[in-house]
TORTITI-703011 format. One record per residue (C-alpha): residue number from 1; residue in one letter; x, y, z. Coordinates in Angstrom, 2 decimals, always signed. Last residue first. Layout:
<rs>
R  num  residu       px       py       pz
R  NUM       a        X        Y        Z
...
</rs>
This chain:
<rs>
R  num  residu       px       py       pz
R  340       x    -5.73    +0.37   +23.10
R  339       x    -5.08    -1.24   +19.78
R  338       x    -4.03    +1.36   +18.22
R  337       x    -2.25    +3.27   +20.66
R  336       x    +0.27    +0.41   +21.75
R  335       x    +3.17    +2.25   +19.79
R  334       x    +3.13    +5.47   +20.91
R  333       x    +1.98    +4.18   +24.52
R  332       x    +4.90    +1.78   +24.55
R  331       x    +7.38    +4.94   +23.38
R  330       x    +6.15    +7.18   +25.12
R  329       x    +6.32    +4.83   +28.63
R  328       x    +9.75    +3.64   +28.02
R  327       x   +11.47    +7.26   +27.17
R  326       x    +9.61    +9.10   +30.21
R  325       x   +11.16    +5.79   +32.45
R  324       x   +14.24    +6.09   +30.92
R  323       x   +14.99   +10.42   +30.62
R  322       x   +13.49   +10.49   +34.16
R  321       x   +16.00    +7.84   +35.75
R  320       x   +18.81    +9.12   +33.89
R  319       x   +17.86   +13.11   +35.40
R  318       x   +16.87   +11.21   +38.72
R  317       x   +20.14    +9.23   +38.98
R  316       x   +22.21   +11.87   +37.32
R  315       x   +21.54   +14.45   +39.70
R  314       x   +21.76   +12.31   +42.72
R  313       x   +25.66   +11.93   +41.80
R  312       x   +26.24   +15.74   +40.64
R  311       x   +24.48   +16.50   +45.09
R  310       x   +26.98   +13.83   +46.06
R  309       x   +29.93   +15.18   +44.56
R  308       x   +29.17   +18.87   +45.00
R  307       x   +27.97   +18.16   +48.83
R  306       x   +31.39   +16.11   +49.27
R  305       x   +33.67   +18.80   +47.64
R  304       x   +31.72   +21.78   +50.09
R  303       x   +32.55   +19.53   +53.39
R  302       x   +35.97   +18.74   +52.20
R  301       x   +36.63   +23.09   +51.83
R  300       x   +34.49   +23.86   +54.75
R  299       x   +36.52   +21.30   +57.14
R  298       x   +40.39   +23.55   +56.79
R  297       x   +42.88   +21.82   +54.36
R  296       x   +46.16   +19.57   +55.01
R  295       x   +44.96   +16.77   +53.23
R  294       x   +45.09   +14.39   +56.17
R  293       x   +43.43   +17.28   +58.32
R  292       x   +40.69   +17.77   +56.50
R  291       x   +40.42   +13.98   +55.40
R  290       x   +39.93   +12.99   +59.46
R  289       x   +38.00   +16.03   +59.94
R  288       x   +35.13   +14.96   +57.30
R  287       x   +35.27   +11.26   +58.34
R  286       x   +34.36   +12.42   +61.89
R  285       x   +31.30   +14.03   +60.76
R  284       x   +29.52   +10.77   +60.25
R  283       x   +28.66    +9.70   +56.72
R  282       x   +24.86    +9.88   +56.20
R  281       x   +24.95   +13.24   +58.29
R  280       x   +21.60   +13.88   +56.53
R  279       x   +19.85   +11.72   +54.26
R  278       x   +21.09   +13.04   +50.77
R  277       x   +22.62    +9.73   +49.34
R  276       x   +19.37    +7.46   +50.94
R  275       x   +16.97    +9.41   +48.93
R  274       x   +19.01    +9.00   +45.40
R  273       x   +19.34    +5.38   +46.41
R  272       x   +15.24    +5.73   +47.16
R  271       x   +15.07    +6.73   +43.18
R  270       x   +17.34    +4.50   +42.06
R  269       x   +15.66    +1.28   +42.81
R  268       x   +12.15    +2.21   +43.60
R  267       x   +12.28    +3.34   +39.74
R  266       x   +13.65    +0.03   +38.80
R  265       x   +11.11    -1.99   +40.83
R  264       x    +7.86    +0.27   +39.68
R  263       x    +8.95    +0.42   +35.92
R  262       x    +9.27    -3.45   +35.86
R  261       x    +5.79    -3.56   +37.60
R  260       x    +4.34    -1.45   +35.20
R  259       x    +6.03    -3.34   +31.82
R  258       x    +4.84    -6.38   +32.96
R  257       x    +1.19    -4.84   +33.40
R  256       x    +1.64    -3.54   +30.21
R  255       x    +2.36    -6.57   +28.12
R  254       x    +5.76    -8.65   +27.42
R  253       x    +5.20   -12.32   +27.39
R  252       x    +4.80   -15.85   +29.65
R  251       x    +1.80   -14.79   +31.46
R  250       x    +3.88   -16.70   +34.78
R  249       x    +7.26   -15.79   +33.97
R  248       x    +6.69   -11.97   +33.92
R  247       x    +4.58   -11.92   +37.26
R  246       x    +7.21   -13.59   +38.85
R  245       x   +10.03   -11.80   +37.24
R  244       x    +8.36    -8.32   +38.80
R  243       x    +7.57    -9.90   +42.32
R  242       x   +11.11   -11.00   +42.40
R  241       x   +12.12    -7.47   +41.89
R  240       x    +9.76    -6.14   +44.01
R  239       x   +10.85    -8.28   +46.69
R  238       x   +14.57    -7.71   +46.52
R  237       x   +13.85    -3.83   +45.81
R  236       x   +11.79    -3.80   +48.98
R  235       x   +14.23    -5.79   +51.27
R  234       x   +17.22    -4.21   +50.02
R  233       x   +16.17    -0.42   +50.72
R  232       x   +14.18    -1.16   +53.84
R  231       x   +17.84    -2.42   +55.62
R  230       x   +19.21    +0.77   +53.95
R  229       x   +16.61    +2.75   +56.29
R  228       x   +17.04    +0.30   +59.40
R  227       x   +21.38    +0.98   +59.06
R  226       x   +20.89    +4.63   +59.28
R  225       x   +21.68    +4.75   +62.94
R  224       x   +24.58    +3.42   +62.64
R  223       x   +26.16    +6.78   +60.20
R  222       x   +28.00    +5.38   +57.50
R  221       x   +32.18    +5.80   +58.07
R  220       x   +33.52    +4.06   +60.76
R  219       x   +36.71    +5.94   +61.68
R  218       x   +39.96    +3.75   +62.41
R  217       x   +43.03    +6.34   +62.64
R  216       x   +46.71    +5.91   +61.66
R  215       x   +46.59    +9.15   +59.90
R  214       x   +43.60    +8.04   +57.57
R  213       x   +42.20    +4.52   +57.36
R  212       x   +38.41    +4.91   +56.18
R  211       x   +36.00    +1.99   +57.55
R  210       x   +33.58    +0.60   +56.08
R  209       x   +33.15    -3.03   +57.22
R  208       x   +32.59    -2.99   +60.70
R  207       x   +29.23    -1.43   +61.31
R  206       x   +27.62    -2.68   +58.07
R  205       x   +29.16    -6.52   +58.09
R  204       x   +26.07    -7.93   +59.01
R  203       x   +24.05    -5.24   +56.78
R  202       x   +26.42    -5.74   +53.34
R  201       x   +26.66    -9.37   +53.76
R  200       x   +22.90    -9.58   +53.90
R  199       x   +22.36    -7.78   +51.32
R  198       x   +25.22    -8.60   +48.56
R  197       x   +23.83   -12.21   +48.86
R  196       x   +19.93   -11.50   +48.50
R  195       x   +20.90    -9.32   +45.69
R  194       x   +22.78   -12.06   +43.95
R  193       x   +20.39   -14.83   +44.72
R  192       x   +17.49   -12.64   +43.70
R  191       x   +19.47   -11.51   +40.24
R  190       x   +20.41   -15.42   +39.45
R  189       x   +16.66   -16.94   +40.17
R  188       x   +15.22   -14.63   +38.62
R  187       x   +17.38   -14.56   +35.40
R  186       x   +16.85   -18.20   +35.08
R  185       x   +13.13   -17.92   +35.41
R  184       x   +13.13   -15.28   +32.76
R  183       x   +15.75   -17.31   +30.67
R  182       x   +13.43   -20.53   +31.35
R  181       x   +10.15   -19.27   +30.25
R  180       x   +10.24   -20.48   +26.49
R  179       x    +9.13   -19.10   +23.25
R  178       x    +7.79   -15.98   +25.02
R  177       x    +4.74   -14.96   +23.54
R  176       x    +5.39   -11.36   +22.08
R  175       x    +3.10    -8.34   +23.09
R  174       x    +5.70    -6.05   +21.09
R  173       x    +3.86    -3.93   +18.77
R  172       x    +3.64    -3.50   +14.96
R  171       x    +5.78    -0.82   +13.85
R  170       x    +4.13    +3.17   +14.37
R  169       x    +2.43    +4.36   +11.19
R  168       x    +3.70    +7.96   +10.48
R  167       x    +1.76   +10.57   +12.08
R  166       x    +0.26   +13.36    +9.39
R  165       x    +1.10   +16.88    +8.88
R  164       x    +3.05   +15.80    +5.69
R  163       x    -0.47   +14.84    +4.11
R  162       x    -1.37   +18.72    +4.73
R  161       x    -4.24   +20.08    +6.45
R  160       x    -5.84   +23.61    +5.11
R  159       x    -9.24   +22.35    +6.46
R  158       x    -8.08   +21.81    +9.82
R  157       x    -6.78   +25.15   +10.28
R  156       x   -10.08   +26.61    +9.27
R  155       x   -11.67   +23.99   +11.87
R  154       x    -9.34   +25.29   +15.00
R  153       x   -10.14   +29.12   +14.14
R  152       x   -14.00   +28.33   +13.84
R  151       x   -14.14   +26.58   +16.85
R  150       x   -11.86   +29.50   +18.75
R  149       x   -14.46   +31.98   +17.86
R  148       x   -17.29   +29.83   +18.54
R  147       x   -16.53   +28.41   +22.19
R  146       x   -16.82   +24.26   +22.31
R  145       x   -13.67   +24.02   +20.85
R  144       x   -12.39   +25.35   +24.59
R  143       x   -13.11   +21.44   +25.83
R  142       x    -9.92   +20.65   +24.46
R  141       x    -7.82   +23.29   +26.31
R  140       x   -10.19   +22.72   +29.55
R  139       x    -9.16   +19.24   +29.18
R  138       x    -5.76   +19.36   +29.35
R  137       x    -5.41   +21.81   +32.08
R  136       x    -8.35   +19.84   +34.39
R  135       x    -6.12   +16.85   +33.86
R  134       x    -3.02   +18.19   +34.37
R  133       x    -4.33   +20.12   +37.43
R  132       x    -5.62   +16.79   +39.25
R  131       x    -2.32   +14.76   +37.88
R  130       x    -0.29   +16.95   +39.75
R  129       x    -1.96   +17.79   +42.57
R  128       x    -2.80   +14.25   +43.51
R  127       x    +0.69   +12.86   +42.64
R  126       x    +2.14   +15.61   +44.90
R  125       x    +0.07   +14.58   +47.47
R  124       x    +0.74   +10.95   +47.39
R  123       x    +4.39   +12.06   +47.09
R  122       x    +4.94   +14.18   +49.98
R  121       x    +3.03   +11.97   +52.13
R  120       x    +5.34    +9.02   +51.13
R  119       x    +8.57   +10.70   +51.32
R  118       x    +7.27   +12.64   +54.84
R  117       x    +6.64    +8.90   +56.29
R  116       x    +9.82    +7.40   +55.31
R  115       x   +12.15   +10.08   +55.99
R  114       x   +10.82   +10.46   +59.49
R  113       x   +13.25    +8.13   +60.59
R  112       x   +15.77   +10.60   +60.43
R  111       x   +14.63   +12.13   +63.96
R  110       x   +17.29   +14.51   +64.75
R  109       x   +17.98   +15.73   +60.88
R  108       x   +14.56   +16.90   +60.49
R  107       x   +13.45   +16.20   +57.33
R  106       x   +11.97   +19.64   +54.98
R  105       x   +14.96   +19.28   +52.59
R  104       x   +14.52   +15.57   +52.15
R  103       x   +11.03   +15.44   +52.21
R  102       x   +10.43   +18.30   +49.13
R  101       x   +13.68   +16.46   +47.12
R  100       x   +11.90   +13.40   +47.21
R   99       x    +8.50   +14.49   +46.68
R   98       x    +9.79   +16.39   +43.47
R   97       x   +11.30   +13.39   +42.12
R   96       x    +7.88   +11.45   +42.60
R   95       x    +6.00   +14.35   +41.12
R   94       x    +8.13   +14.56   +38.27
R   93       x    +6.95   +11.31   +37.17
R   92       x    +3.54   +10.89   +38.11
R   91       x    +3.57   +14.69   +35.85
R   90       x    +4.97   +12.70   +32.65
R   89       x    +2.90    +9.84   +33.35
R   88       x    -0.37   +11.63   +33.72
R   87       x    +0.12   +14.08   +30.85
R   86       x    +1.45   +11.19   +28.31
R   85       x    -1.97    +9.84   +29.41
R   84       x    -4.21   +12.78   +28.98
R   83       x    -2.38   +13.40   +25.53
R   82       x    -3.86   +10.06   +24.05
R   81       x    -7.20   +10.51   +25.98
R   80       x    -7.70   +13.96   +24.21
R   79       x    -6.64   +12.36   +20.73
R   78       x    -9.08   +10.06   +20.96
R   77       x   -11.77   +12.37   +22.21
R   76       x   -11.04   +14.92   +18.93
R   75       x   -13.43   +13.83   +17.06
R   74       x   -16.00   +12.81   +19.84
R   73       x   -16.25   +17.03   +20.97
R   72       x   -15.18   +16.92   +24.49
R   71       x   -17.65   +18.54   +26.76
R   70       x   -19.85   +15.87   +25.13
R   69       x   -22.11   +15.87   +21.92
R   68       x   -24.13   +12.36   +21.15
R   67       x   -22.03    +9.22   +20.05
R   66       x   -22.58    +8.03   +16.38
R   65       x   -18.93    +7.67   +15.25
R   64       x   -17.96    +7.27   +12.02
R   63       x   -18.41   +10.33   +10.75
R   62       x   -15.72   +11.55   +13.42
R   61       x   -12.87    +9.82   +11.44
R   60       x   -13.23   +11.62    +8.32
R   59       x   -13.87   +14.51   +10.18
R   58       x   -10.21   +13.80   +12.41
R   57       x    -8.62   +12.27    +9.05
R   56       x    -8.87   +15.89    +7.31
R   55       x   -11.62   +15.39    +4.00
R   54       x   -12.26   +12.81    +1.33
R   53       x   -11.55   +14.84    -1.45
R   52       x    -8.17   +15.82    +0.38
R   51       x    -7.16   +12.21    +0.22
R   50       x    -8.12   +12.49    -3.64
R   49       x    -5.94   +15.16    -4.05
R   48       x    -3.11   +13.76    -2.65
R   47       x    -3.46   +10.49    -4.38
R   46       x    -3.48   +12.12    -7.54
R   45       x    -0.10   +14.56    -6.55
R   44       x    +1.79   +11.05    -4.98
R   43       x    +1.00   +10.03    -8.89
R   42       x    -1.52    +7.81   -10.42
R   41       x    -0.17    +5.24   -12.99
R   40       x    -3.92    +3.63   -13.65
R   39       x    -5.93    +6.99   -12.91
R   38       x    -9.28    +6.09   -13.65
R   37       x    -9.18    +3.41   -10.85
R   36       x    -8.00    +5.99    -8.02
R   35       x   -11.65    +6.53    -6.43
R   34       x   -11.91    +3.37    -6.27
R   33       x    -8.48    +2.68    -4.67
R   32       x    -9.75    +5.48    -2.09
R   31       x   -12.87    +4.10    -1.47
R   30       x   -11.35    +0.66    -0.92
R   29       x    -9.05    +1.23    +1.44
R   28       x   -11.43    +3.13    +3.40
R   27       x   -14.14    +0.66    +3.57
R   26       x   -11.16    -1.70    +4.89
R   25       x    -9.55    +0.43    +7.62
R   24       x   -12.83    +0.97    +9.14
R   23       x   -13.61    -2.29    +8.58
R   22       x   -10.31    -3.39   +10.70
R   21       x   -10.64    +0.30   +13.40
R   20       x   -14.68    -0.74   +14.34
R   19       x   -13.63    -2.93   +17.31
R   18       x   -11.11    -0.29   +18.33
R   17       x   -13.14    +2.77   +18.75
R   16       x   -11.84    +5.46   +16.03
R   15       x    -9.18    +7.75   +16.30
R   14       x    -6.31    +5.86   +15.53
R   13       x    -8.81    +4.86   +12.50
R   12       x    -8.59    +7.95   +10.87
R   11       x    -4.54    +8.72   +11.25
R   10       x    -4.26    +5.10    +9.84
R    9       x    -6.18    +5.53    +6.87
R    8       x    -4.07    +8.66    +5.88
R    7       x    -0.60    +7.20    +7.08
R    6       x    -1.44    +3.73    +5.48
R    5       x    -2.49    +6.15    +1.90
R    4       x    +0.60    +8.07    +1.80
R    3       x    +2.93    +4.88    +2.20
R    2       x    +0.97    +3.58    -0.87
R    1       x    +0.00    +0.00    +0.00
</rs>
């Protein structure tokens, strides 16, 4: 089929209901070959005009649906829920990060055990917010058709259309059967023995193991009382991990809930490392004085390197981790749009 033609038909039925997109597709397949039958060695200018004969894909699409007027006009509804869920994912997203850094600078460094409590109030609420106002934003912008002057702005502009305008046809998407479950169930079983490993020889061996050697002098370096937060950390990504290849192994493919609860165990993953880097007085003062003075420079100086490193380290984590997850989730919804 002409590659002019799949975009055309394809930017109608996107916006159609899903059990009607394969006649849709049909009827309009065959109009337009009809209507280029007189024209035996047509040209990309003949099948332009005769796509314009038929009218913009969004009226071509909307005179195939029979539902009754809505604060959302039906032709555009499609497109409405499509932006509605980039909206909710991107501002999920950036609500998470900005819970983070909202808990951490608002957590009182005497009771650090607070973390957990202000990072989960901080972002349910900001999740709320977020996705409350994105929603009303998105849909007041749609739902601003329904005034005349801006109707008759948004339909001149959809007359002069352009076949260039249009999206081109995403590849067929990745729901694929695994042909056999023993790499995922080999992979579980590796990474969970792994973490499980690292774990518990990193908390038994947590109050003796890191220690910095400066000037003769012993200095333990994470702060003790930290120990129950990391001890959260290992236990929640082991389990979500394992919850993650369990789910994966048992439907035996790719689909969105896979893809979810992948999303969930990674994001966990570097997101509460990123909260565990800026806890305060992480690594006890002493280590601080004991590199002052081995380097020969005054506290302010160390102190001022370590916040630059650490703050550039928790930087990347959320900026990589945003960049990913954002990446992932366009490009599965992109591509899973049709047959949503």
């Amino acid at each position: 089929m002409n590659k002019m033609i799949e975009k055309y038909i394809y930017s109608v039925t996107r916006r159609c209901k899903p059990e009607a997109r394969d006649e849709i597709k049909k009827e309009l397949e065959s109009n337009i070959l009809d209507m280029l039958q007189d024209k035996p060695n047509y040209t990309d200018k003949d099948i332009d005009d005769v796509l314009h004969q038929l009218g913009n894909p969004i009226d071509v699409a909307y005179s195939y649906q029979d539902e009754p007027v809505y604060l959302i006009n039906p032709k555009f509804y499609q497109d409405y829920i499509t932006i509605i869920k980039f909206g909710i994912i991107t501002s999920t997203i950036i609500a998470v990060i900005t819970g983070i850094i909202e808990s951490v600078i608002t957590l009182n460094a005497n009771e650090p055990y607070e973390i957990i409590g202000l990072l989960l109030s901080s972002i349910i609420s900001n999740i709320a917010s977020y996705s409350i106002f994105i929603f009303a934003f998105i849909t007041l912008i749609f739902a601003s058709y329904n005034i005349p002057k801006i109707k008759t702005k948004v339909d001149e502009r959809l007359k002069n259309w352009k076949i260039s305008d249009l999206s081109n046809v995403p590849k067929e998407i990745p729901n694929i059967e695994f042909k056999s479950r023993i790499p995922t169930l080999f992979g579980m079983i590796i990474s969970t023995i792994v973490m499980i490993t690292l774990g518990i020889v990193f908390l038994v061996y947590y109050d003796s193991i890191f220690i910095l050697v400066l000037n003769g002098v012993k200095t333990q370096v994470l702060n003790p009382i930290y120990k129950p937060v990391f001890t959260i950390y290992i236990i929640g990504i082991i389990v979500l991990n394992l919850i993650s290849y369990i789910y994966k192994f048992y439907v035996g493919k790719e689909n969105f809930t896979s893809l979810i609860l992948q999303t969930i165990s990674e994001f966990f993953g570097s997101i509460f490392m990123a909260i565990i880097l800026l806890l305060p007085n992480l690594v006890l003062f002493e280590n601080y004085e004991s590199i002052a003075s081995f380097l020969s420079v005054d506290i302010e100086t160390v102190l001022n390197i370590s916040n630059i490193i650490t703050y550039s380290f928790v930087s990347i984590i959320l900026i990589a981790s945003f960049i990913s997850y954002f990446a992932k989730w366009f490009k599965y919804l992109k591509n899973t749009l049709r047959s949503k």
